[in-house]
C-alpha positions in Angstrom: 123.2 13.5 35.9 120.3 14.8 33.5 117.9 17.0 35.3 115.3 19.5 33.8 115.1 22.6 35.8 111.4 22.6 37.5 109.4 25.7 37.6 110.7 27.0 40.6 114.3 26.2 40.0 114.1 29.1 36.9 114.8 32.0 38.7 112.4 34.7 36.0 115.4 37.2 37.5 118.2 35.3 36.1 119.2 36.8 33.3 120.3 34.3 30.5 120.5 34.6 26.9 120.0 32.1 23.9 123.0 30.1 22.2 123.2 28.9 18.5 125.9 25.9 18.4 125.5 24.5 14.7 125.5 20.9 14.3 129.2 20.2 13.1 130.4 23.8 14.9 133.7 24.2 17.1 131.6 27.5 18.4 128.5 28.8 18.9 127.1 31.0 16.1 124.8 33.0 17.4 123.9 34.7 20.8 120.4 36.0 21.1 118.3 37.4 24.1 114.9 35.9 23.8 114.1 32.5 22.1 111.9 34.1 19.9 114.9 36.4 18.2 116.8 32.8 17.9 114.1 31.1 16.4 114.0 34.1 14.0 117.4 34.2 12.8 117.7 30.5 12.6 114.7 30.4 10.1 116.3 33.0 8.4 119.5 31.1 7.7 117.6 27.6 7.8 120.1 26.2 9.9 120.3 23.0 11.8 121.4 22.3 15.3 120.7 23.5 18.9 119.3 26.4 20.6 119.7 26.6 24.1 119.5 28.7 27.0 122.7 29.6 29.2 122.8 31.8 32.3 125.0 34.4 32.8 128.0 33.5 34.6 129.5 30.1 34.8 127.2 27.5 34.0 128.2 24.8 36.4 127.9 27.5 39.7 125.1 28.9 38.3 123.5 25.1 38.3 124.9 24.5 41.9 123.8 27.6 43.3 120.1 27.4 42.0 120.3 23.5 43.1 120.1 21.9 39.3 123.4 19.9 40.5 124.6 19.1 43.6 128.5 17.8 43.2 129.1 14.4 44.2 131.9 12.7 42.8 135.8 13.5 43.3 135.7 15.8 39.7 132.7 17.3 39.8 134.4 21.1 40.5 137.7 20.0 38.5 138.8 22.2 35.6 137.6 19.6 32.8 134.5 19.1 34.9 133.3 22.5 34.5 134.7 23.6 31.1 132.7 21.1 29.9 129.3 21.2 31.8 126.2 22.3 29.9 123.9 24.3 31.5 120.8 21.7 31.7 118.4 24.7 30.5 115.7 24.8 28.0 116.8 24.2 24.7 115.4 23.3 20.7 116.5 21.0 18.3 116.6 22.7 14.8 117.2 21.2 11.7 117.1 23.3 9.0 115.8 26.3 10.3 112.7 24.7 12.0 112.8 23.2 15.6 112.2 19.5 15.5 108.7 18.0 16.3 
């Protein structure tokens, strides 16, 4: 299930902060508090990859509790299921340095 958070499903109280996962990385890279800062530093270091928000606390109950996901099949809620759920929050495309048009 894909779903772009609308406008009033960003709560502008959350607090979140910006992830730097390099194209061919194991791990994230960088952690930044604005999207600004991240664009920034990934100029800096003209790197390629994706930018994206994540909430504080766990993604997939943060998702759930702002009503981004609603669980519906027997995993959803499993251990794999949320180890590996993304957030669904905004996010850029960079490739070298410079987000993708």
């Amino acid at each position: 299930m894909r779903r772009r958070p609308s406008a009033d499903q960003r709560d502008p109280l959350r607090p979140a902060v910006w992830l730097f996962h390099g194209e061919h990385a194991r791990h994230a890279s960088g952690v930044f508090d604005t999207l600004d800062a991240g664009l920034a530093w990934a100029a800096e270091h003209q790197v390629t990859g994706i930018l994206a928000e994540y909430p504080y606390g766990g993604a997939y109950d943060v998702a759930v509790s702002e009503g981004r996901f609603t669980p519906s099949k027997a995993h959803h809620g499993t251990a794999d299921h949320v180890a590996a759920f993304s957030p669904g929050l905004r996010h850029v495309h960079l490739t070298g340095g410079r987000p993708d048009q």
